[in-house]
N, C-alpha and C positions, 0 to 999 in steps of 0.2 A: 312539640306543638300538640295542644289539644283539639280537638272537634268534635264533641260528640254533643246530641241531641238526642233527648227524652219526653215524648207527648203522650198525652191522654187526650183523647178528646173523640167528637161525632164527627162522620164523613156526612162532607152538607151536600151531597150530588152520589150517584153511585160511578164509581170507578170507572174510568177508561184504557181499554188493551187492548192494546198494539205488538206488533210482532215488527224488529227492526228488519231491512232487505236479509240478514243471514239467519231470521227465524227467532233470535231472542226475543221475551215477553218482556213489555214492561207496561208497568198502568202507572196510574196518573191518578191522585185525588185530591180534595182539600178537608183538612181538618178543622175543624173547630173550637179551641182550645178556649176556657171558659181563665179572663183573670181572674186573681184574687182578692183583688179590692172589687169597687162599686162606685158609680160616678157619682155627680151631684144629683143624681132623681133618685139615688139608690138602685140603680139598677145594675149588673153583670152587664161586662161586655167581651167580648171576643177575640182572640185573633184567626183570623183563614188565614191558612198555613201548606201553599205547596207539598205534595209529597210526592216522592217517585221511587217505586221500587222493581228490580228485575226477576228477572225468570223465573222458576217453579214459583216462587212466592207471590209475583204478581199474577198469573195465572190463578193461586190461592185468593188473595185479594178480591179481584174480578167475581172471581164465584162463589164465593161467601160473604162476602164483604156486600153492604147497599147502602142506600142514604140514609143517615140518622144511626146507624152501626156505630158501639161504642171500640175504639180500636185502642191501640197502644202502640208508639211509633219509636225505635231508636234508629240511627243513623247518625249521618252528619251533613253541617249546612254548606250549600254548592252555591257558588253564584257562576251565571256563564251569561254571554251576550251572545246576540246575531242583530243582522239587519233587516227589517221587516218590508216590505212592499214599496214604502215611502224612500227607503233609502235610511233610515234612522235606526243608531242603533239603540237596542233595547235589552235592558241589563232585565234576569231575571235570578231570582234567589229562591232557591226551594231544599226540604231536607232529602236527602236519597239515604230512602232507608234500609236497613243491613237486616232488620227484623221488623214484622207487624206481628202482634199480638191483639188477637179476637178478644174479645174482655167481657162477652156477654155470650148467652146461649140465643141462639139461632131460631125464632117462633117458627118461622115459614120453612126450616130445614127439611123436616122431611118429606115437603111435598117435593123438595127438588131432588130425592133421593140422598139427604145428608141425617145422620141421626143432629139431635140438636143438642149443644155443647162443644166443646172441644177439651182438648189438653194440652197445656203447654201451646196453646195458639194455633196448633194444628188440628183442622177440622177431619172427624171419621166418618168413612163411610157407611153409611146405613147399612146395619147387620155385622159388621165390623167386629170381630172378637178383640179388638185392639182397644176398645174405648173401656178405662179405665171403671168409668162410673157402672158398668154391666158385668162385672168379673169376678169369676166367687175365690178368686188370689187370694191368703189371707193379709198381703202384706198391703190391700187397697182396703178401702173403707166407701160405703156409697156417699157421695156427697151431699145426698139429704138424711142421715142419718147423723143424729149428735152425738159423739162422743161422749161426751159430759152427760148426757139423759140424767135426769133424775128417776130411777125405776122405782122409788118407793123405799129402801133399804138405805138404813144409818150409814153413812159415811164412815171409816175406821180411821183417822184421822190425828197425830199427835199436834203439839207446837211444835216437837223437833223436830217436823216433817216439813214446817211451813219455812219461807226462805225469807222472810222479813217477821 
């Protein structure tokens, strides 16, 4: 059996976290996820899309994550019922996700004490020798720097170099 589930999309509310009675984290959000067609007025529409993920990561979530944050969701889709107040029960379906991936840098990060960016989805802490983009490693490159630059010198270039 398969289940697996892959989103791109905006959180349209900022995150909620919760801690269950034995201390586990988990948050709560809904995603945004743009289709790829367009109705009769030509306009996008959407789907809100439950999402729920646990401990370290929802914790992560909560604190870097806000509304209108571009994320990236894998997991898989859960459906569970209870019976609410009236007596009725009520089926809910959302994805619980195993991974969120940050997919933007962070404007407001480091007034909250975060440098802004991440790697690999995981946000660093401000001053952090850990974040990628500040390291004078040769094996990292800064990620506003092009490779490719043009610096003004002729390319040395054959046809039997090119692969088409």
């Amino acid at each position: 059996m398969i289940n697996r589930v892959i989103l791109v999309g905006r959180l349209t509310k900022d995150p909620e976290l919760r801690y269950t009675p034995n201390g586990v984290a988990v948050a709560t959000f809904t995603l945004a996820v743009n289709r790829t067609y367009t109705n009769q007025q030509g306009e996008r529409e959407a789907d809100f899309i439950n999402c729920v993920v646990w401990r370290r990561q929802a914790e992560n979530v909560a604190n870097y994550l806000k509304k209108g944050s571009l994320a990236g969701v894998e997991g898989r889709l859960q459906t569970r019922s209870y019976e609410n107040q009236e007596g009725r029960r009520v089926y809910v379906t959302e994805v619980v996700a195993d991974s969120v991936q940050f997919l933007e840098p962070r404007s407001s990060g480091e007034q909250r004490g975060m440098a802004s960016g991440s790697y690999y989805g995981e946000p660093f802490p401000f001053g952090s020798n850990q974040n990628p983009h500040h390291t004078n490693d040769p094996g990292f490159s800064r990620i506003d720097e092009d490779p490719f630059a043009n610096d003004g010198q002729p390319i040395d270039i054959s046809d039997d170099d090119l692969p088409f």
